[in-house]
N, C-alpha and C positions, 0 to 999 in steps of 0.2 A: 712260420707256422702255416702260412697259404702256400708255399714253396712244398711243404712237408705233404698239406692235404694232395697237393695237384699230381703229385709224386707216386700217392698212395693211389689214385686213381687211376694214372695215369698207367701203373704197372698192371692195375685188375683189367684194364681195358685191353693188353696187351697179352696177358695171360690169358682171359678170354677168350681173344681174335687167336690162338694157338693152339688152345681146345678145339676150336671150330672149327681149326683145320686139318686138324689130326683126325677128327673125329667124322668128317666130313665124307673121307674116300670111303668110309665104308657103309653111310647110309646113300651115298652118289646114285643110286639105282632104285633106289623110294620114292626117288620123283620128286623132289623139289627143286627145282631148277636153279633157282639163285643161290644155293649150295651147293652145286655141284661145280668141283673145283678143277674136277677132271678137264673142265670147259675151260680153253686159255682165257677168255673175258673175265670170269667170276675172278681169277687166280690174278688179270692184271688189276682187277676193281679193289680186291684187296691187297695187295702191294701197295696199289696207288692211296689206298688208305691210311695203311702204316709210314707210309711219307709221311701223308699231310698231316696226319697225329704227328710227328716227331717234331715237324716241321712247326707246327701250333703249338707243342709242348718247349720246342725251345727257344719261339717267339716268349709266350707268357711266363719263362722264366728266366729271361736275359732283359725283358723289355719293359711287359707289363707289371709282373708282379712286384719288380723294385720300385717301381711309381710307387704302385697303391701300398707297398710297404712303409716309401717314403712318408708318404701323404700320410699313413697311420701314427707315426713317427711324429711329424710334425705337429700335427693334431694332439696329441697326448703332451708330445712339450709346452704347447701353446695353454692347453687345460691346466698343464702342472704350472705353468707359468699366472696362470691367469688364478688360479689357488692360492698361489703361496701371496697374490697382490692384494688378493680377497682378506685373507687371514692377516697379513700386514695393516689392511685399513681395518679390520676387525680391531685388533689389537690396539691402533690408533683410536678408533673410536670409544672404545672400552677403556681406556684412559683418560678419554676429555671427558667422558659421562661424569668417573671418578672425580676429577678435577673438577668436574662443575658443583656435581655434587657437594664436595667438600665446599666449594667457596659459598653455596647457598647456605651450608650449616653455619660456617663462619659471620655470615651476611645477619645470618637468625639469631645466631647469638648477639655481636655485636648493638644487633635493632634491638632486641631482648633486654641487655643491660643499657642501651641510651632512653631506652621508654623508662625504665625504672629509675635510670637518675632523673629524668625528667618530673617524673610520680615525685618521687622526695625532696625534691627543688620545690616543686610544686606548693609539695604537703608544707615544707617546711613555711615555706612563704604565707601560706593561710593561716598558718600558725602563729606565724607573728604577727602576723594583722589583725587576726581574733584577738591576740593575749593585746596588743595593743587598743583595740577597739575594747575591749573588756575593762582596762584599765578608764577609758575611757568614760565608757560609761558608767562605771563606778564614782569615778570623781564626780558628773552629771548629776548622778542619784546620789550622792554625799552633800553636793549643795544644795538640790532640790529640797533634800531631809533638814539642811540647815535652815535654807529659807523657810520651810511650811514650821520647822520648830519654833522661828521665830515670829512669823505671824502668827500661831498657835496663843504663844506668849502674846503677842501683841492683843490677840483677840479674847483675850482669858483677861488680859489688865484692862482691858477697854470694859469687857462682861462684868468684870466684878466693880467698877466706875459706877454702870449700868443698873448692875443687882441693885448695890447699896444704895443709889440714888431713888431705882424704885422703891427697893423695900422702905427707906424712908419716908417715900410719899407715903406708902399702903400703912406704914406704923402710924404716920402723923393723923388721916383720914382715921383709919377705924380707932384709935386712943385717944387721939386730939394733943399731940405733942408729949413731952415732958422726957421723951426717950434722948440718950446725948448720940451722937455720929457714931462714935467710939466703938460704943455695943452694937451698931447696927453692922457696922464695917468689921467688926468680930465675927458676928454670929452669920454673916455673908461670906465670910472667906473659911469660914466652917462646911459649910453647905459644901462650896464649891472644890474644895479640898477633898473632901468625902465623894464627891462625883467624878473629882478626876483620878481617885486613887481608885 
């Protein structure tokens, strides 16, 4: 492509320089001197010119321009190269993400169902220890209810001891006797019947 421009320029420059010589004998006598070709100088200056162009033209096309070709070349493999290692660890990394990814979801679930058995181990465990402690204290409160029944009783058989011995004293004072135990211990467990029903 730089081969192709230098070429293209190269030919204007030279097309040019051939106008301006054709074209030159006949304004030769207008007066500008460094045109006038009629003069061997001017005529050796541009000879000497179309050398050293051809000369610089086939330096920078034997020499130079396959360098900077080279080097363009090189450059471009070296990018293409240096892409495709890009897109390779892309690719690698876009797969360990995936891969990580997946094992965190894995991680979550797993933790997810060991907290839940955990919870139901748990539950279960309270569960039995309530229904046991429950048991527990039912039996507790089944003999406390035994015990106080039976001091209840105990204190009901003592009370009515109690009643009838008073009420005997209070019959014997205000009557002055002649009542038998009988009736008194009757008419005491009357009362006390009637106040516990």
């Amino acid at each position: 492509m730089a081969r192709r421009a230098f070429a293209v320029v190269a030919g204007g420059m030279v097309a040019g320089a051939a106008l301006l010589i054709q074209a030159t004998p006949a304004r030769a006598g207008e007066g500008m001197p460094q045109l006038d070709f009629a003069n061997p100088l001017t005529l050796a200056q541009v000879v000497w010119l179309g050398i050293i162009f051809f000369a610089l033209y086939l330096l920078l096309s034997r020499w130079a321009l396959p360098r900077v070709a080279a080097v363009l070349e090189s450059r471009a493999a070296a990018i293409a190269a240096d892409l495709d290692a890009a897109r390779g660890a892309k690719e690698k990394a876009d797969t360990a993400v995936d891969e990580l990814t997946r094992a965190t979801r894995e991680a979550h679930a797993n933790a997810q169902a060991e907290i839940a058995q955990a919870v139901a181990i748990a539950k279960q465990t309270a569960d039995a220890q309530a229904a046991e402690m429950n048991a527990r204290l039912d039996a507790q409160i089944a003999a406390a209810e035994g015990r106080i029944a039976q001091a209840r009783a105990a204190a009901l058989g003592a009370l009515s001891q109690v009643a009838t011995d008073t009420a005997r004293e209070v019959v014997d004072r205000l009557v002055g006797g002649g009542i038998d135990n009988a009736t008194v211990s009757r008419a005491v467990a009357d009362v006390l019947a009637a106040r516990a029903a």
